[in-house]
C-alpha positions in Angstrom: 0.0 0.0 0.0 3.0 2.6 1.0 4.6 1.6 -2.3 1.5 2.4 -4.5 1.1 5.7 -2.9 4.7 6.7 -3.5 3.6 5.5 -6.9 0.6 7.7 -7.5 3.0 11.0 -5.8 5.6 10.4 -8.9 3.2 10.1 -11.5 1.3 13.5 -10.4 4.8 15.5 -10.0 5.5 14.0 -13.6 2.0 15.2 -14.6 2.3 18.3 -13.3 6.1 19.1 -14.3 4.7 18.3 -18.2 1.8 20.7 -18.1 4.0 23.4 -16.4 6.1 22.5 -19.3 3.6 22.4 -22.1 2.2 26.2 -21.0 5.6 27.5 -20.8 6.2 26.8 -24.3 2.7 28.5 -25.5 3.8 31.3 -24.0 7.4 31.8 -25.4 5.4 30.8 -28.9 2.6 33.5 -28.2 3.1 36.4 -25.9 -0.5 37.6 -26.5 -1.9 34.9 -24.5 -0.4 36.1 -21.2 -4.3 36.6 -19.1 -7.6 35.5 -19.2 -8.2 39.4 -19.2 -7.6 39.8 -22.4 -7.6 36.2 -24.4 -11.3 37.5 -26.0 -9.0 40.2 -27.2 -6.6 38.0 -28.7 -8.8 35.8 -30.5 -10.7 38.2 -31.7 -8.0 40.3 -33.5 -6.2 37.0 -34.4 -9.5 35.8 -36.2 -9.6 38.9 -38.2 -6.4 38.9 -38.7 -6.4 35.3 -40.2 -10.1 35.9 -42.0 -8.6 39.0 -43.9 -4.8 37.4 -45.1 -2.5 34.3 -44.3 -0.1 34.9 -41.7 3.3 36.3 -42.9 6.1 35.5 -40.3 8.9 38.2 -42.2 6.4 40.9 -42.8 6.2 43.5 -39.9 3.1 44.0 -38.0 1.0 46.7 -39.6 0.1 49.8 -36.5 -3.2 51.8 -36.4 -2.3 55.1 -39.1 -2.8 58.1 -37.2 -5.5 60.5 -37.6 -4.8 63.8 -39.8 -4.1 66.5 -37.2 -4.8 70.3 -37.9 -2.1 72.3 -38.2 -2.0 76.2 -37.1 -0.1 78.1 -39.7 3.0 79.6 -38.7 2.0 83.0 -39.6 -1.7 82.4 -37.8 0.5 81.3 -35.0 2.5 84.8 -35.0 -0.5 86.9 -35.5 -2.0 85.5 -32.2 0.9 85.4 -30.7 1.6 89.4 -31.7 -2.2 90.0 -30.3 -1.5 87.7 -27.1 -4.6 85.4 -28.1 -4.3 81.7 -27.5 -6.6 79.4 -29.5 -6.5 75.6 -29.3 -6.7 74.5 -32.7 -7.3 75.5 -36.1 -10.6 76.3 -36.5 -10.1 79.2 -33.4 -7.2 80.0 -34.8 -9.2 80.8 -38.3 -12.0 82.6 -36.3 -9.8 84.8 -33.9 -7.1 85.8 -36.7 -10.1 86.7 -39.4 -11.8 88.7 -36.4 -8.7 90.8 -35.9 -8.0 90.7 -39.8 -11.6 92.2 -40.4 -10.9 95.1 -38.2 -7.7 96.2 -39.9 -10.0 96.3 -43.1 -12.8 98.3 -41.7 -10.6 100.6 -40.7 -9.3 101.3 -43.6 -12.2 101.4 -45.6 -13.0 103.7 -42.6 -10.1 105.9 -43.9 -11.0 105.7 -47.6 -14.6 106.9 -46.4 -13.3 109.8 -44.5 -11.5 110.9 -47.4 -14.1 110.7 -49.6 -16.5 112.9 -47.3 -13.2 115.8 -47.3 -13.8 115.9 -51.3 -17.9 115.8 -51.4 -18.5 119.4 -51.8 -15.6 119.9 -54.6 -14.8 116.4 -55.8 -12.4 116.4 -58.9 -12.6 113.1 -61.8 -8.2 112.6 -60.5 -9.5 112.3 -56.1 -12.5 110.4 -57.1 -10.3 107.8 -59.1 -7.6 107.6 -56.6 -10.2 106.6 -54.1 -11.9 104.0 -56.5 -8.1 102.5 -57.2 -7.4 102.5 -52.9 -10.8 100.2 -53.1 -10.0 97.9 -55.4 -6.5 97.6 -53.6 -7.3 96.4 -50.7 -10.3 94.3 -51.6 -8.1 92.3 -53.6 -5.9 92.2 -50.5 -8.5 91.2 -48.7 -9.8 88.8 -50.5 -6.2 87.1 -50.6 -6.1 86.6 -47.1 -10.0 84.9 -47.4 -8.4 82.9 -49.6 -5.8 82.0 -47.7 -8.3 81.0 -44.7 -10.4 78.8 -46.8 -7.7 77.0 -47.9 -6.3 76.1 -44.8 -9.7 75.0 -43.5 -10.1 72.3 -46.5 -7.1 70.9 -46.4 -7.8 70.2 -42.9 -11.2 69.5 -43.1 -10.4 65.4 -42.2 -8.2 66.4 -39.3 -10.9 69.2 -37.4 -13.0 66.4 -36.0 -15.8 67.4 -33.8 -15.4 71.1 -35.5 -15.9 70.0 -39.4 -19.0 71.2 -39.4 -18.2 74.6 -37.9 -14.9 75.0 -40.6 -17.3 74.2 -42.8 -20.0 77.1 -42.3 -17.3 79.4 -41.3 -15.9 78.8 -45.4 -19.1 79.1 -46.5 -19.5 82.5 -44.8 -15.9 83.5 -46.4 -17.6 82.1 -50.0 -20.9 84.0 -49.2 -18.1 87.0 -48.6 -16.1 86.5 -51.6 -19.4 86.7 -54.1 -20.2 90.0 -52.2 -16.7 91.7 -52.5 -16.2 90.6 -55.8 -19.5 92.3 -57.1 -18.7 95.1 -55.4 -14.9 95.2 -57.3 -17.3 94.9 -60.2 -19.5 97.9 -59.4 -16.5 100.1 -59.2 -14.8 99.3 -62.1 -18.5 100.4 -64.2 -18.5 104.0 -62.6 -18.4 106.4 -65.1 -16.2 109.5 -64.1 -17.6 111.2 -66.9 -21.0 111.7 -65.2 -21.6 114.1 -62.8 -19.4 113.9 -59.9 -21.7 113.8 -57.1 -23.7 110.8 -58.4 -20.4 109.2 -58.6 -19.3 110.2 -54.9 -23.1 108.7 -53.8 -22.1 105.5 -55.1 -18.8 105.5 -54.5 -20.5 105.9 -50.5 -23.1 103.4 -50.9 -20.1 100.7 -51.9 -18.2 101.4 -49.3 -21.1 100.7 -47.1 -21.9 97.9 -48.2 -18.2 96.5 -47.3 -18.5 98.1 -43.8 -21.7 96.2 -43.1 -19.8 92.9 -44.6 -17.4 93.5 -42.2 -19.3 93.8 -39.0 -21.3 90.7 -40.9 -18.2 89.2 -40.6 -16.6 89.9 -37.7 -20.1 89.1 -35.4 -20.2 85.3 -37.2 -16.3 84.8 -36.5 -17.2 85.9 -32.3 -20.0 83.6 -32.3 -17.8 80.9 -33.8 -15.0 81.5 -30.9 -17.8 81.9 -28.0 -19.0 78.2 -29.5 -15.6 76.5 -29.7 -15.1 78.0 -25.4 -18.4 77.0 -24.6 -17.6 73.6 -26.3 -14.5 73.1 -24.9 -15.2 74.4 -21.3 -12.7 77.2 -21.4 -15.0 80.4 -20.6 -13.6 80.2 -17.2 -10.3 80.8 -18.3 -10.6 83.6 -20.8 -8.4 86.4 -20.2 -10.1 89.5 -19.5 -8.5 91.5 -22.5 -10.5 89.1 -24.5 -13.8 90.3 -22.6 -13.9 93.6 -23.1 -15.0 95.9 -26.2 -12.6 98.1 -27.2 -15.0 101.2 -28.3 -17.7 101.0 -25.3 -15.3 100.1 -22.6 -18.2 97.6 -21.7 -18.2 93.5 -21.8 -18.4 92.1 -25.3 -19.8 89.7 -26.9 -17.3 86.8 -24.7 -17.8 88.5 -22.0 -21.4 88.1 -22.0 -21.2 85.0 -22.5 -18.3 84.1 -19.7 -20.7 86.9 -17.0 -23.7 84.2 -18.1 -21.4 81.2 -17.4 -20.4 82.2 -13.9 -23.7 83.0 -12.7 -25.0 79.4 -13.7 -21.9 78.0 -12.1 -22.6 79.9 -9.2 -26.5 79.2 -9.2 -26.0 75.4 -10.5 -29.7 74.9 -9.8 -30.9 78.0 -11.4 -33.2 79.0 -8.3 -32.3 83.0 -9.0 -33.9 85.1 -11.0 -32.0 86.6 -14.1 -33.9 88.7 -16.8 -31.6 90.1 -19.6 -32.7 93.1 -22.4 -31.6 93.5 -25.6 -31.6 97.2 -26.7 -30.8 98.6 -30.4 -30.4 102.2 -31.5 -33.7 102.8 -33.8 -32.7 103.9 -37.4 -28.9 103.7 -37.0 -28.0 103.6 -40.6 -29.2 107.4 -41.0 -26.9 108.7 -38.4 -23.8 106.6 -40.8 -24.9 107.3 -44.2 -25.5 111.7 -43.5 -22.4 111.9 -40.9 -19.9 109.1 -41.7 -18.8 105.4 -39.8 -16.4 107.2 -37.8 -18.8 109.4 -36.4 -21.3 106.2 -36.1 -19.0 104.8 -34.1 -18.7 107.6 -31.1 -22.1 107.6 -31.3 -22.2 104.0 -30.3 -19.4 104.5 -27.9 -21.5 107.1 -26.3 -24.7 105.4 -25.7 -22.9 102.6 -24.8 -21.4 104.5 -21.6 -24.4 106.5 -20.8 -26.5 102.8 -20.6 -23.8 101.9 -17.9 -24.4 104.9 -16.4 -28.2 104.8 -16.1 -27.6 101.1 -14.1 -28.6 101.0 -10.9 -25.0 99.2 -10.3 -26.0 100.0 -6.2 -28.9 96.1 -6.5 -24.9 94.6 -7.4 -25.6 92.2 -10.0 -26.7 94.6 -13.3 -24.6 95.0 -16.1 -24.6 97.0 -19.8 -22.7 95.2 -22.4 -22.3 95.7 -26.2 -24.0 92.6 -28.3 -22.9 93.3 -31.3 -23.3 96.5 -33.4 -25.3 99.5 -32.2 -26.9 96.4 -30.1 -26.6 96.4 -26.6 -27.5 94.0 -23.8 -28.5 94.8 -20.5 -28.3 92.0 -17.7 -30.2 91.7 -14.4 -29.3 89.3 -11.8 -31.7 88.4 -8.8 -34.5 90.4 -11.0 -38.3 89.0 -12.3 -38.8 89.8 -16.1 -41.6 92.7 -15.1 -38.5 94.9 -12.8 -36.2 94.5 -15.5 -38.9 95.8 -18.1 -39.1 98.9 -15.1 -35.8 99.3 -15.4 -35.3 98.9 -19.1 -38.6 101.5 -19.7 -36.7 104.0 -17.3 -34.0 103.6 -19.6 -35.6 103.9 -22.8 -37.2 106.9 -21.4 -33.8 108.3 -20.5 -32.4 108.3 -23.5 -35.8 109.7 -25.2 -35.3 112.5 -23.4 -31.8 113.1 -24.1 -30.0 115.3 -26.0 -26.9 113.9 -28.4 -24.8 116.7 -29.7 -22.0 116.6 -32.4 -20.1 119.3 -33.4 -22.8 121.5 -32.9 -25.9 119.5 -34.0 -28.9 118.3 -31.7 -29.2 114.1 -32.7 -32.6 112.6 -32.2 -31.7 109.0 -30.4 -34.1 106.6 -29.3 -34.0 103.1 -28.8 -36.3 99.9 -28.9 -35.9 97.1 -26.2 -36.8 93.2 -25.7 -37.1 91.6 -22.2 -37.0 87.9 -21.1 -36.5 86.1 -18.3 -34.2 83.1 -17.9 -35.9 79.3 -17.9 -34.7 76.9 -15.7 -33.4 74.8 -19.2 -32.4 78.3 -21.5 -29.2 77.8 -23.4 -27.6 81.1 -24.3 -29.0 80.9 -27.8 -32.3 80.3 -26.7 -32.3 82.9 -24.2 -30.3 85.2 -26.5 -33.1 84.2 -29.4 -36.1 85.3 -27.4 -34.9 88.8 -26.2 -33.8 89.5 -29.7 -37.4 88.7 -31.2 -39.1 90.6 -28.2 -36.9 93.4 -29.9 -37.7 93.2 -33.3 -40.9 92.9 -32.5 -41.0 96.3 -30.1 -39.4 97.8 -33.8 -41.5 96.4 -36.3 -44.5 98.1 -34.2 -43.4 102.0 -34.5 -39.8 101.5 -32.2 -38.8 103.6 -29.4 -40.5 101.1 -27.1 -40.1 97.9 -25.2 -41.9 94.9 -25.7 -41.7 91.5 -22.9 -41.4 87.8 -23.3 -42.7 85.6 -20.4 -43.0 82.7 -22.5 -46.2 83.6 -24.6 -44.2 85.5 -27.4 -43.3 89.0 -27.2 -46.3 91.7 -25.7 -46.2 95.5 -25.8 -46.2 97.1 -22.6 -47.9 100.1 -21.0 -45.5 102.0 -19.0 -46.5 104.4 -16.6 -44.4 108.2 -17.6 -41.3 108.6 -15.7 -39.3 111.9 -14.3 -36.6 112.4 -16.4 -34.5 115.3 -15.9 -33.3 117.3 -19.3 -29.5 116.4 -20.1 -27.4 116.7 -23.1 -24.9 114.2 -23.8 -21.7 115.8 -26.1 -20.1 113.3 -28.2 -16.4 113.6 -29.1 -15.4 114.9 -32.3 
């Protein structure tokens, strides 16, 4: 009996001592197979591998080809960098160096407007085609460095991934830019400068308007395209404060708007305060550019835009006056129901009714039209944006110079009671 045990002992060491033998060489002969972890891995790769070609012990294993990547160009890179603007990839980079690219050509079709206005009264055939040539100059040069963006954004159009969509509208708004340019180049090169002069200063204005309007067109679609990308990307906390600021009103710009929005919801993460927000617009603004200039349109905007901050009760702590976009202001309420923002925004409009605007020497009639809203608990900022916008189209397409409120049945006109507004004249800088 001992001896069959001792027996039995040998021939399960010898057992064992194979299998431990056996595994060790399917290991050395397949390194894949090292867990159970991940065997369904193996044989799963292995079965395509074998279903899709025969197994080729010389040829080297094929890796995963990377992704395309979108590349910044240099020179985007040193414009930003020249500006102290960071953007994260390339279809920021396209919107940010197009914003600030749009400004240097407003300002100097700006310029080439100014210039024009000096020679209105006595215009000669040589002034008025030396203004046509500076046009057609820098609209070429312009639409060169459109080019130039477009380009950049389709050959990386496989490599913008979750952004394709944006590179692609923002192109299209560069095509839909292009077309106008280009017919504009053609309008000028039709002038006649045999015909009378003035007709030929009139549309030599009315061209260059059109361009200024493509700019701010421009420049408002490339902001929103930035604000989307941070808002996508989580980064509106971060924005540096240069970036939030408008450089003509001195107020929060379009980012900052939208980084003030973001920090009150991350502050009221349940949305339990109130928060009403107005969007107020100059009433027949064009008039004021087409009779005294875009300059001049400017300082008027600049202006208003301080006198709004002025006329906010800053003392409730959480009311603000920023610049939209434009001659477009909004005005933001914090812990305030939609009916004492439309108080506060009547008091306002009422202000500025009674207000007088003087530029070198001439009494301008400003009045404004206003929308109100209220924030929802679920409101994006396009949503809310979207409603306080209609409830101010609305107020203009009914005879302006008044406010109309949404509180979620559509914009209605309100009746204000009269307030006491004391006489003041506002003088603009020349």
């Amino acid at each position: 009996m001992f001896l069959f045990l001792l027996l039995m002992i040998g021939a399960n060491l010898l057992i064992g001592f194979c299998a431990a033998v056996r595994v060790r060489q399917l290991i050395q002969n397949q390194t894949s197979i090292v867990s159970v972890e991940t065997a369904e891995i193996f044989l799963n790769e292995f079965e395509n591998h074998s279903a899709a070609a025969p197994i080729n012990n010389d040829s080297k294993p094929k890796l995963p080809q990377p992704e395309p990547e979108e590349v910044i160009p240099y020179e985007y890179l040193s414009v930003l960098e020249e500006e102290a603007v960071v953007a994260n990839g390339l279809v920021e980079a396209s919107a940010q160096v197009l914003r600030l690219e749009v400004g240097k050509y407003r300002a100097r079709l700006v310029e080439i407007e100014n210039k024009l206005r000096e020679t209105w009264y006595q215009p000669t055939e040589d002034a008025l085609h030396e203004i046509a040539e500076q046009l057609d100059v820098i609209n070429i040069d312009w639409l060169e460095k459109q080019a130039e963006a477009s380009q950049h954004l389709d050959s990386s159009q496989e490599g913008l991934g979750a952004y394709a969509d944006i590179g692609t509208r923002l192109c299209d708004t560069l095509f839909e830019q292009t077309a106008q340019i280009e017919t504009t180049l053609s309008n000028l090169q039709q002038i006649d400068f045999q015909d009378n002069l003035n007709d030929v200063c009139r549309k030599l204005v009315l061209e260059i308007a059109r361009l200024i309007d493509l700019c701010h067109d421009l420049r408002d679609k490339m902001t929103e395209t930035i604000v989307t990308v941070l808002r996508a990307e989580k980064r509106l906390a971060t924005v540096d404060n240069g970036m939030k600021i408008d450089s003509l009103t001195g107020l929060n710009n379009r980012t900052g708007i939208e980084c003030q929005l973001f920090q009150w919801w991350r502050d009221d993460i349940r949305r339990e305060r109130a928060l009403s927000v107005a969007a107020v617009d100059i009433d027949e603004f064009r008039k004021f550019n087409e009779r005294l200039g875009t300059e001049v349109g400017d300082k008027i905007i600049a202006s208003l835009g301080k006198y709004l901050a002025d006329c906010i009760r800053t003392e409730r702590g959480f009311e603000y006056a920023m610049r939209l976009e434009g001659q477009r202001f909004l005005l933001f309420f914090g812990d305030v129901g939609p009916r004492g923002a439309t108080s506060a925004v009547e008091r306002i409009r009422q202000t500025v009714d009674g207000t007088v605007f003087e530029f070198d020497g001439e009494e301008l009639e400003l009045h404004v039209s206003a929308g109100v809203t209220e924030a929802k608990q679920d409101d994006t900022v396009p949503k809310l944006f979207a409603r306080a916008i209609t409830a101010l189209r609305t107020a203009k397409k009914n005879g302006r110079n008044r406010t109309f409120i949404d509180e979620g049945q559509g914009p209605q006109p309100i009746d204000p009671p009269t307030y006491k507004i004391r006489d003041k004249v506002i003088m603009i800088d020349k």
